[in-house]
C-alpha positions in Angstrom: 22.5 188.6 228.0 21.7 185.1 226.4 18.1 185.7 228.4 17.3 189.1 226.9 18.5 188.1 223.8 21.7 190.6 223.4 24.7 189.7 221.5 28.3 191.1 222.1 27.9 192.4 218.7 24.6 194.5 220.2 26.6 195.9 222.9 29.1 197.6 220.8 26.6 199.0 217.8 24.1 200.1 220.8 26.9 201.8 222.8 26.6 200.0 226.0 30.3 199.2 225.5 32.9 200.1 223.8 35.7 197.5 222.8 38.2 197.5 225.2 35.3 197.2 228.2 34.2 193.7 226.1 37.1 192.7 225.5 37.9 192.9 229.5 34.4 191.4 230.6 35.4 188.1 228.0 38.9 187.8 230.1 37.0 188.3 233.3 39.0 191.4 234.0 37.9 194.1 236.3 34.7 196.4 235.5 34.3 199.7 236.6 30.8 200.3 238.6 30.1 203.4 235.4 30.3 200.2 233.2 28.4 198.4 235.7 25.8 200.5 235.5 25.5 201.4 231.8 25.2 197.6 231.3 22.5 197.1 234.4 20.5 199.8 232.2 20.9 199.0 229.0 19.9 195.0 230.0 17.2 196.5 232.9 18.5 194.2 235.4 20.1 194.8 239.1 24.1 194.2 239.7 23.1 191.2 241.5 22.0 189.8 238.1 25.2 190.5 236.2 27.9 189.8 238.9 29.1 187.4 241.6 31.7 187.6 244.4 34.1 184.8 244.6 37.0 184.3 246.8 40.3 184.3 245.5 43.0 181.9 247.1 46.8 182.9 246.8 49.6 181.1 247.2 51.3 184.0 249.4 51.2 184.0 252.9 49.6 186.6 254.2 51.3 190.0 255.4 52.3 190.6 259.2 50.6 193.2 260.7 51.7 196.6 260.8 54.7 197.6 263.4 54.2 200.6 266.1 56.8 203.1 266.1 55.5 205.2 269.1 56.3 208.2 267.0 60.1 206.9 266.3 
């Protein structure tokens, strides 16, 4: 955003966003792909330019796989 010059304060008069969508991109919450791609458009970039995978590490071991019944 910093590049193409958009404030958070843009965002929300424009309509890219409403409050509750900013408020979850600044706690790095969850985005829907709709809000995805109203902000891809209204910044005319890819996803690739907005987003980034990371791994997450947990503490919990992981689950055991899945016991067959055979139809029990």
């Amino acid at each position: 955003m910093a590049r193409k010059g958009v404030t958070q304060y843009r965002l929300l008069k424009d309509g890219a966003v409403d409050n509750k969508t900013l408020d979850s991109l600044k706690k790095d919450k969850n985005i829907t792909v709709l809000t995805l791609e109203r902000l891809c458009a209204y910044l005319d970039c890819t996803p690739n330019d907005v987003i980034r995978f990371t791994e997450r590490k947990t503490d919990a071991a992981p689950s055991p796989p899945p016991v067959e019944t055979d139809g029990l």
